[in-house]
Biopython code that builds the backbone (N, CA, C, O; Angstrom):
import numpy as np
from Bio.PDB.StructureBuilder import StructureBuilder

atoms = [
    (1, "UNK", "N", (0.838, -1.164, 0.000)),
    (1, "UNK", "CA", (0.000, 0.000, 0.000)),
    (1, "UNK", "C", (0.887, 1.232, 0.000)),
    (1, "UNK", "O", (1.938, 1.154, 0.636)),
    (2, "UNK", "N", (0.625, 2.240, -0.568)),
    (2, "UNK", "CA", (1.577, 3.311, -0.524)),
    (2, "UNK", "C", (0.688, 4.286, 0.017)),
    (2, "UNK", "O", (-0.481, 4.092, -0.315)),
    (3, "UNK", "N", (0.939, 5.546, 0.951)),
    (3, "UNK", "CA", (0.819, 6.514, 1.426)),
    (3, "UNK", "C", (0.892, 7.844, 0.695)),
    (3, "UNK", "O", (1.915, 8.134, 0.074)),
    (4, "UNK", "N", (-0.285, 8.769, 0.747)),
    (4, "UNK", "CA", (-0.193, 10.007, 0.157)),
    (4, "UNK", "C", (-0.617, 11.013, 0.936)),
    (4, "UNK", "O", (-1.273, 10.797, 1.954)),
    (5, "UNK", "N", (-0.297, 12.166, 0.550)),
    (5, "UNK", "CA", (-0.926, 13.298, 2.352)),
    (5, "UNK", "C", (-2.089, 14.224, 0.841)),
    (5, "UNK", "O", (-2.240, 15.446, 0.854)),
    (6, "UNK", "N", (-2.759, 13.283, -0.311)),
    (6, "UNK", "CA", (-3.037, 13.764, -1.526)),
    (6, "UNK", "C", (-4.808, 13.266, -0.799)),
    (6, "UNK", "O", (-5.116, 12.509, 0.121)),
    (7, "UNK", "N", (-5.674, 14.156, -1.787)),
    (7, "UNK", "CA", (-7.209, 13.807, -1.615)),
    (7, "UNK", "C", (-7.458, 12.069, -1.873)),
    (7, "UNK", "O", (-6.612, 11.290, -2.310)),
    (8, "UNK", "N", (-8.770, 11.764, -1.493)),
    (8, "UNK", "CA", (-8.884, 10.912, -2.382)),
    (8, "UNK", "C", (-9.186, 11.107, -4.003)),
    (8, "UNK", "O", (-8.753, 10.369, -4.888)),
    (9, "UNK", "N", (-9.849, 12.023, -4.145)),
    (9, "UNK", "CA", (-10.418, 12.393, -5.638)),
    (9, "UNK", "C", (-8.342, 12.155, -6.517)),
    (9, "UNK", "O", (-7.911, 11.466, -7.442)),
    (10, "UNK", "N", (-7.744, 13.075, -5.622)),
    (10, "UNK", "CA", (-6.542, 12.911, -6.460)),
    (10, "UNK", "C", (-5.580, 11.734, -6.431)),
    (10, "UNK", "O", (-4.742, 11.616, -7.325)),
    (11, "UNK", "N", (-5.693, 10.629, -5.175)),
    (11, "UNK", "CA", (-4.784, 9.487, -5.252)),
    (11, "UNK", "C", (-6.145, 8.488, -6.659)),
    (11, "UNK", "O", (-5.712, 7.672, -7.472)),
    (12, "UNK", "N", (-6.888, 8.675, -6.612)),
    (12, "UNK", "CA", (-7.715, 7.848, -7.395)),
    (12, "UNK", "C", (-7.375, 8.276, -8.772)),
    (12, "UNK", "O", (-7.299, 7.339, -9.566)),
    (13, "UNK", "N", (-7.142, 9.505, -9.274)),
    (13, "UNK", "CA", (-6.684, 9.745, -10.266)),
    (13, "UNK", "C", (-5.517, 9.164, -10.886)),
    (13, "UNK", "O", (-5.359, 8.605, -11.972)),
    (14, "UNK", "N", (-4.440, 9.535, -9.562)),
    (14, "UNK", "CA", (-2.902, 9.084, -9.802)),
    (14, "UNK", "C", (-3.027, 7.647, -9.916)),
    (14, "UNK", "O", (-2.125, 7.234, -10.644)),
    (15, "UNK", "N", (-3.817, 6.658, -9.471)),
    (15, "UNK", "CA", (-3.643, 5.200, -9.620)),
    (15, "UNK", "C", (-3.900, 4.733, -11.005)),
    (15, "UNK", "O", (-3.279, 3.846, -11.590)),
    (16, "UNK", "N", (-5.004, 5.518, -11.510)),
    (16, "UNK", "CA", (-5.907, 5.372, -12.953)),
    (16, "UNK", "C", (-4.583, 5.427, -13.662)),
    (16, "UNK", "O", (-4.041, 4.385, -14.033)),
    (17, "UNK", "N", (-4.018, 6.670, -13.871)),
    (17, "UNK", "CA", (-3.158, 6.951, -14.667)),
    (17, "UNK", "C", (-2.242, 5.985, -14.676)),
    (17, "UNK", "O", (-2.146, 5.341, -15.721)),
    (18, "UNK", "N", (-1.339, 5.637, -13.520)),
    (18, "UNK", "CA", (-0.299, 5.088, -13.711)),
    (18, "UNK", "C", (-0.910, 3.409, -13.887)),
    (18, "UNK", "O", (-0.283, 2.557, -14.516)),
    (19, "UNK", "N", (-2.317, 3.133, -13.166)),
    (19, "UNK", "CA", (-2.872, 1.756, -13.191)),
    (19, "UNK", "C", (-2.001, 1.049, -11.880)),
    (19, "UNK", "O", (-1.651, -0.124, -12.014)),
    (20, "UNK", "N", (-1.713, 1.668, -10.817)),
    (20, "UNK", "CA", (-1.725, 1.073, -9.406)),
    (20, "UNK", "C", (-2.611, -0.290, -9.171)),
    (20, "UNK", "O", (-3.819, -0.257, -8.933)),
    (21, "UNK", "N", (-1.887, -1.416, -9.265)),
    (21, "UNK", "CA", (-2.487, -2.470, -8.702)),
    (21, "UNK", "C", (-2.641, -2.567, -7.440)),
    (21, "UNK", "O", (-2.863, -3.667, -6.935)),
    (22, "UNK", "N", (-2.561, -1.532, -6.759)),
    (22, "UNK", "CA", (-2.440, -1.972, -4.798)),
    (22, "UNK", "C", (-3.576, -0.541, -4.407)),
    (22, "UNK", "O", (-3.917, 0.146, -5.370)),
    (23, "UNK", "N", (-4.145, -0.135, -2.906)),
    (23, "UNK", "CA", (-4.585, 1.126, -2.956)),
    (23, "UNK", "C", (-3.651, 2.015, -2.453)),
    (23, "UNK", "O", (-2.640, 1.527, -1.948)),
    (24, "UNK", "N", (-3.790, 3.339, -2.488)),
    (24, "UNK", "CA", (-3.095, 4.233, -1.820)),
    (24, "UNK", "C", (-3.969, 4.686, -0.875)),
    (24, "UNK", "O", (-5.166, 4.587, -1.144)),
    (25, "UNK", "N", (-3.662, 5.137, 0.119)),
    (25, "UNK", "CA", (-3.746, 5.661, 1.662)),
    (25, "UNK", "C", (-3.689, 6.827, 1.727)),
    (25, "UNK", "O", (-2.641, 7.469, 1.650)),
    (26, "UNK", "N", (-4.654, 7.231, 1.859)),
    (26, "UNK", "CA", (-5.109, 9.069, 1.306)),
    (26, "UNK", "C", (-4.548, 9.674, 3.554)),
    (26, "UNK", "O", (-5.126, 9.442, 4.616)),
    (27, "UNK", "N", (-3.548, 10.259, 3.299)),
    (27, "UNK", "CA", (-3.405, 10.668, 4.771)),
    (27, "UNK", "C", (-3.279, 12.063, 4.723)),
    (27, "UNK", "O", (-2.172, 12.592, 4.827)),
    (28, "UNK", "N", (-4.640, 12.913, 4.529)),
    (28, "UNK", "CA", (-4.680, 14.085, 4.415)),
    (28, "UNK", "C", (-4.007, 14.824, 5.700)),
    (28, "UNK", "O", (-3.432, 15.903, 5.556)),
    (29, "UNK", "N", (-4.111, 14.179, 6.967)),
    (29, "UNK", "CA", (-3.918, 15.098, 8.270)),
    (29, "UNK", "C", (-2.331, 14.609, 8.899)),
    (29, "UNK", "O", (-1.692, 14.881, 9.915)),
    (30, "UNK", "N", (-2.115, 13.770, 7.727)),
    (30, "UNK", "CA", (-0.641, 13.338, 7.976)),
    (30, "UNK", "C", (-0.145, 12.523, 9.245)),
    (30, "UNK", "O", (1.053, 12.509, 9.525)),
    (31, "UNK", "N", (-1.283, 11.700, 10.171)),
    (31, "UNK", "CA", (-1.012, 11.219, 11.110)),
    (31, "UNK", "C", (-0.624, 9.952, 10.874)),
    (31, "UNK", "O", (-0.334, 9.325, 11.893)),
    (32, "UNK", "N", (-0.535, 9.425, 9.939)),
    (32, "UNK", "CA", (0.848, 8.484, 9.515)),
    (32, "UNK", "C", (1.731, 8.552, 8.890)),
    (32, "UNK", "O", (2.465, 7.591, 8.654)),
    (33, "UNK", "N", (1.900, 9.742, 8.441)),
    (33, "UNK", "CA", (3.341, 10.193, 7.919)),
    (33, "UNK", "C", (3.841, 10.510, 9.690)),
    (33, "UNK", "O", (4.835, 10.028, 10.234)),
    (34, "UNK", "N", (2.886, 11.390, 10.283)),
    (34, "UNK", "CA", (4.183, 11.589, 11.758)),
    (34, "UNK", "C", (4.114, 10.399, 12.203)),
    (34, "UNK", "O", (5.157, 10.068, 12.766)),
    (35, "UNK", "N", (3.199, 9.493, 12.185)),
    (35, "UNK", "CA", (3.490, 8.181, 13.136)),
    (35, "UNK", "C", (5.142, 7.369, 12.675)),
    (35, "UNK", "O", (6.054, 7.160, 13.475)),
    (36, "UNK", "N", (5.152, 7.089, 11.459)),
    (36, "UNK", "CA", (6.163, 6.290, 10.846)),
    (36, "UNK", "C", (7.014, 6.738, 9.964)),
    (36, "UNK", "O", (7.407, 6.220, 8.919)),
    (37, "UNK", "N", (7.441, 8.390, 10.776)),
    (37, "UNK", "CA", (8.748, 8.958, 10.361)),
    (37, "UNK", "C", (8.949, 9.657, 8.315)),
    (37, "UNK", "O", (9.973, 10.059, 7.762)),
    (38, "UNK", "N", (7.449, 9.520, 7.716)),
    (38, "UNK", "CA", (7.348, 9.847, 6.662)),
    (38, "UNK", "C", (7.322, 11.625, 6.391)),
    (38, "UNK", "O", (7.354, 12.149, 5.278)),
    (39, "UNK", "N", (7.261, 12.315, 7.641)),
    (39, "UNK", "CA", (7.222, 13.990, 7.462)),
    (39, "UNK", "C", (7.418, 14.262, 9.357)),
    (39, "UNK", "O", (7.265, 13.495, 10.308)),
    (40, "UNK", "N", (7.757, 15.499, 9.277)),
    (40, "UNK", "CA", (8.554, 15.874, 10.486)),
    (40, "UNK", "C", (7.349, 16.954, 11.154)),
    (40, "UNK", "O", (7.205, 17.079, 12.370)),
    (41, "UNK", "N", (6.668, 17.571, 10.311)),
    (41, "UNK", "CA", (5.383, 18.257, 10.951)),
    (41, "UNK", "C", (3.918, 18.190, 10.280)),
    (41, "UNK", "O", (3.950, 17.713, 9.145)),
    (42, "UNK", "N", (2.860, 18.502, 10.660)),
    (42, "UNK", "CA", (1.755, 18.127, 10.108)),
    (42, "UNK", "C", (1.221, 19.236, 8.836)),
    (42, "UNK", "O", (0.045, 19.489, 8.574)),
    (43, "UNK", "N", (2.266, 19.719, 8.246)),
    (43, "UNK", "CA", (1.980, 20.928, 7.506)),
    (43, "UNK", "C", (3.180, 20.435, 6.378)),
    (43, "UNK", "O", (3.574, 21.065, 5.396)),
    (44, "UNK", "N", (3.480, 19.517, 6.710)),
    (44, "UNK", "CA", (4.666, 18.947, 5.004)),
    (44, "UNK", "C", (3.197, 18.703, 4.122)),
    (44, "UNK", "O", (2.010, 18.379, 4.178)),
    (45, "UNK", "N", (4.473, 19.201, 3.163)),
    (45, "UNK", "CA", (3.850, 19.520, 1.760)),
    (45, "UNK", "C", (3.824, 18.177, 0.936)),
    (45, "UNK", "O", (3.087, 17.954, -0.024)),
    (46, "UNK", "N", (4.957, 17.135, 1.594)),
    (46, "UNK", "CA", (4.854, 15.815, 0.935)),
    (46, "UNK", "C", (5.470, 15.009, 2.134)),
    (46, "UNK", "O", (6.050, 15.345, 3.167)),
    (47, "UNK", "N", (5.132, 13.885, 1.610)),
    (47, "UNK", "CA", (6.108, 12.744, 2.409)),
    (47, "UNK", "C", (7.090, 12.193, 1.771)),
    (47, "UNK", "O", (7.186, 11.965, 0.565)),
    (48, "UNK", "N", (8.137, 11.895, 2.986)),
    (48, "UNK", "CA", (9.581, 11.395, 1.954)),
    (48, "UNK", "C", (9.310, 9.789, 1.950)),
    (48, "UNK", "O", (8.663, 9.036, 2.678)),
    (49, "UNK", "N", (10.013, 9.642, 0.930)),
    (49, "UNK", "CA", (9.685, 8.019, 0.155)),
    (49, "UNK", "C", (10.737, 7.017, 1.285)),
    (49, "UNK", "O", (11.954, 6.854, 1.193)),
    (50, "UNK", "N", (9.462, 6.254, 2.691)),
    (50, "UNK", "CA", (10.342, 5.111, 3.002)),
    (50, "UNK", "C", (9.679, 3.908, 2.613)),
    (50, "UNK", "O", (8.791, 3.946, 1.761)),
    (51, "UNK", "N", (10.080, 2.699, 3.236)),
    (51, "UNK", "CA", (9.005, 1.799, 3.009)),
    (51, "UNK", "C", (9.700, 0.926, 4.331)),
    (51, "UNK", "O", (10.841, 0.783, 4.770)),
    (52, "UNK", "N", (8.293, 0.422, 4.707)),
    (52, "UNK", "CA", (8.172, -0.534, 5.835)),
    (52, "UNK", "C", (7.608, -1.976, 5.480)),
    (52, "UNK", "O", (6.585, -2.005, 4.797)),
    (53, "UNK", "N", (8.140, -3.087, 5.852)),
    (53, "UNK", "CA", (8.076, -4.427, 5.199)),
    (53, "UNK", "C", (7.499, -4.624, 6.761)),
    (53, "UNK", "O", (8.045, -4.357, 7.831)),
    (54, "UNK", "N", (5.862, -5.335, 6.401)),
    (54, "UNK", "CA", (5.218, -5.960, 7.317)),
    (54, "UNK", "C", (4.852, -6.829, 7.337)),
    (54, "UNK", "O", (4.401, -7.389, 6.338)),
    (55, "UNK", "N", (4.895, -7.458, 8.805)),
    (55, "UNK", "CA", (4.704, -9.146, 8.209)),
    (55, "UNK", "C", (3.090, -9.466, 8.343)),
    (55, "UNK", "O", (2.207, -8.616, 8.462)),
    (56, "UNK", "N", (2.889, -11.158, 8.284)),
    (56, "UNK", "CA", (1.870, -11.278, 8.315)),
    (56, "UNK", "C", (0.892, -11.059, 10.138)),
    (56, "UNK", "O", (-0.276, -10.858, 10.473)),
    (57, "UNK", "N", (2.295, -11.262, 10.899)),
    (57, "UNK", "CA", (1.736, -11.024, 12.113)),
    (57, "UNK", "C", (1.473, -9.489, 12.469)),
    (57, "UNK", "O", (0.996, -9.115, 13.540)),
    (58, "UNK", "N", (1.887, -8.576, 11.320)),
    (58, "UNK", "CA", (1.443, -7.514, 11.848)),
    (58, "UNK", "C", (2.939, -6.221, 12.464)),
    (58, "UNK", "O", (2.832, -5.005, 12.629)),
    (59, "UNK", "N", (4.178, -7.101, 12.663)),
    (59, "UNK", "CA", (5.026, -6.530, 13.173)),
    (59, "UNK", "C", (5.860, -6.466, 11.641)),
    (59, "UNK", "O", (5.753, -7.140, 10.617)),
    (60, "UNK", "N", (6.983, -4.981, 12.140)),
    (60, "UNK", "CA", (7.632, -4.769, 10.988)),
    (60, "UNK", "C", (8.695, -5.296, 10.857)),
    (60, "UNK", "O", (9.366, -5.350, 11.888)),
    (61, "UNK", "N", (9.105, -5.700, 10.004)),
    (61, "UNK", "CA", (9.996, -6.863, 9.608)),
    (61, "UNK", "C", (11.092, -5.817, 8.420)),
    (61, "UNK", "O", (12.196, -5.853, 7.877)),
    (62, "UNK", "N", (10.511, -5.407, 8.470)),
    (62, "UNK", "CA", (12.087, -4.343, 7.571)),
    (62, "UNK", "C", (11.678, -2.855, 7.646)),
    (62, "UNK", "O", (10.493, -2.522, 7.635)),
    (63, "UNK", "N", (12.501, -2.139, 7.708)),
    (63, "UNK", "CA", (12.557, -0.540, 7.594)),
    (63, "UNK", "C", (13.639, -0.564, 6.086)),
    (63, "UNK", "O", (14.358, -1.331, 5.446)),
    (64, "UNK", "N", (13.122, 0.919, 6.095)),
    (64, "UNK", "CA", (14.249, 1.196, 5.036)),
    (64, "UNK", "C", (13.665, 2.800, 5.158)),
    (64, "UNK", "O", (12.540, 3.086, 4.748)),
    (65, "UNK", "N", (14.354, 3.556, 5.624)),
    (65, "UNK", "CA", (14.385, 4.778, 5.626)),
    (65, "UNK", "C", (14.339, 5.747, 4.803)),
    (65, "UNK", "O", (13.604, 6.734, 4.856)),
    (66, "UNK", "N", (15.318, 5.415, 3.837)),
    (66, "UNK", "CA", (15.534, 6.322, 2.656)),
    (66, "UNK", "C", (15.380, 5.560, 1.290)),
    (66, "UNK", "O", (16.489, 5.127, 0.976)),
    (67, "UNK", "N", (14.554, 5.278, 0.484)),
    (67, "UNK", "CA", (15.107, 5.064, -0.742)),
    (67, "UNK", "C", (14.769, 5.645, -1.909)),
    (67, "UNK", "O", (14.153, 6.708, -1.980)),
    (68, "UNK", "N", (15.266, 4.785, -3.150)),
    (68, "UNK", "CA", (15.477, 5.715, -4.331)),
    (68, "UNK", "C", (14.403, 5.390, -5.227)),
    (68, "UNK", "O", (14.579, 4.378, -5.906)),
    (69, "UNK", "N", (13.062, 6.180, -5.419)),
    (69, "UNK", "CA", (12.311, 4.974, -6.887)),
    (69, "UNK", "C", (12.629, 4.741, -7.735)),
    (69, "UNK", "O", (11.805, 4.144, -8.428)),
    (70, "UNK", "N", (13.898, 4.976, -8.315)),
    (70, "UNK", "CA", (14.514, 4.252, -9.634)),
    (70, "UNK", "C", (15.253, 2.736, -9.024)),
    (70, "UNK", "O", (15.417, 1.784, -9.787)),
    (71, "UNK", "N", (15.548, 2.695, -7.958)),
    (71, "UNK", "CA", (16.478, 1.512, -7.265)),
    (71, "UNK", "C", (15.384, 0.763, -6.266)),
    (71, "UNK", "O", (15.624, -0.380, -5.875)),
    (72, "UNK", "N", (14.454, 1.296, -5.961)),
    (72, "UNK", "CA", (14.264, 0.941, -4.782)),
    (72, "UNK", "C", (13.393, -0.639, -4.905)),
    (72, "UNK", "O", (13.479, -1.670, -4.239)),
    (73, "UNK", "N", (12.703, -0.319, -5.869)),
    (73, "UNK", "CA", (11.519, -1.433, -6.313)),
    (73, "UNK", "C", (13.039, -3.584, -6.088)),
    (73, "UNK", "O", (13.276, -4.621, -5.469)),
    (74, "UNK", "N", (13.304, -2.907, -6.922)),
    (74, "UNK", "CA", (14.204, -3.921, -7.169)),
    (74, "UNK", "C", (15.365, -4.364, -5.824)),
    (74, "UNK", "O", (15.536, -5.552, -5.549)),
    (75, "UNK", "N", (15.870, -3.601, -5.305)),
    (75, "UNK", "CA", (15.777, -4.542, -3.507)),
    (75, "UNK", "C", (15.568, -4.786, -2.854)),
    (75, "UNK", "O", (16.242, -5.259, -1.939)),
    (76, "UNK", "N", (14.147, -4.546, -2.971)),
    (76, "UNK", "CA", (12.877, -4.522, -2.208)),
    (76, "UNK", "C", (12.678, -5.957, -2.619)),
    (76, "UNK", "O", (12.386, -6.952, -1.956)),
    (77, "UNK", "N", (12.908, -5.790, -3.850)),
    (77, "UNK", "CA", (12.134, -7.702, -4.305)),
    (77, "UNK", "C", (13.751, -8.567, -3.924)),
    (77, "UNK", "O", (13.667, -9.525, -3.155)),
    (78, "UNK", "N", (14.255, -8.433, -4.124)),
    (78, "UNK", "CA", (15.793, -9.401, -3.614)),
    (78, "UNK", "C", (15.806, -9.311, -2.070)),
    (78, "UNK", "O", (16.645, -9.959, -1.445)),
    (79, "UNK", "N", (15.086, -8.686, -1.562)),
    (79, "UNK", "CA", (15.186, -9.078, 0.196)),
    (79, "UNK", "C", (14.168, -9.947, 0.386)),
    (79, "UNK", "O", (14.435, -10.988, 0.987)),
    (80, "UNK", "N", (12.868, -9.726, -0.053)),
    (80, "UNK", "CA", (11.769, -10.764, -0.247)),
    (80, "UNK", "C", (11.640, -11.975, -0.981)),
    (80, "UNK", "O", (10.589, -12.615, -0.937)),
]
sb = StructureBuilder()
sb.init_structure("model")
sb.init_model(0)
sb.init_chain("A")
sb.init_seg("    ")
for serial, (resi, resn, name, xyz) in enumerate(atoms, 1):
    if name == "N":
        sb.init_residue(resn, " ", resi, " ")
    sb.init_atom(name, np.array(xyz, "f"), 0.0, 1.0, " ", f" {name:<3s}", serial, name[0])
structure = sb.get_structure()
């Protein structure tokens, strides 16, 4: 699932376009971007790109803080 601090009217758009097989997570008030380190106050203009690997029990099983979307997709799948 990926995270947006975007409307729904506009993550529904962005999925169409690109054809997102997963949903996005419309977090207008940004209380999971501050929960899980994705923006530093509730007035960011975006969230920075991490990703969190969760398992099936629910606990997180990988962080990754920073990554790159040209790189990132692809060691994402070689750790999995």
């Amino acid at each position: 699932m990926g995270t947006s601090f975007d409307t729904v009217e506009e993550n529904r758009a962005f999925a169409e376009k690109f054809k997102y097989p997963f949903p996005l997570l419309c977090d207008v008030d940004r209380e999971i971007g501050l929960a899980y380190g994705a923006c530093d106050k509730p007035t960011a203009a975006s969230a920075r790109r991490i990703t969190y690997v969760i398992g099936p029990d629910g606990k997180i099983k990988q962080a990754h803080p920073t990554v790159s979307a040209r790189t990132h997709p692809h060691e994402l799948l070689a750790t999995l």
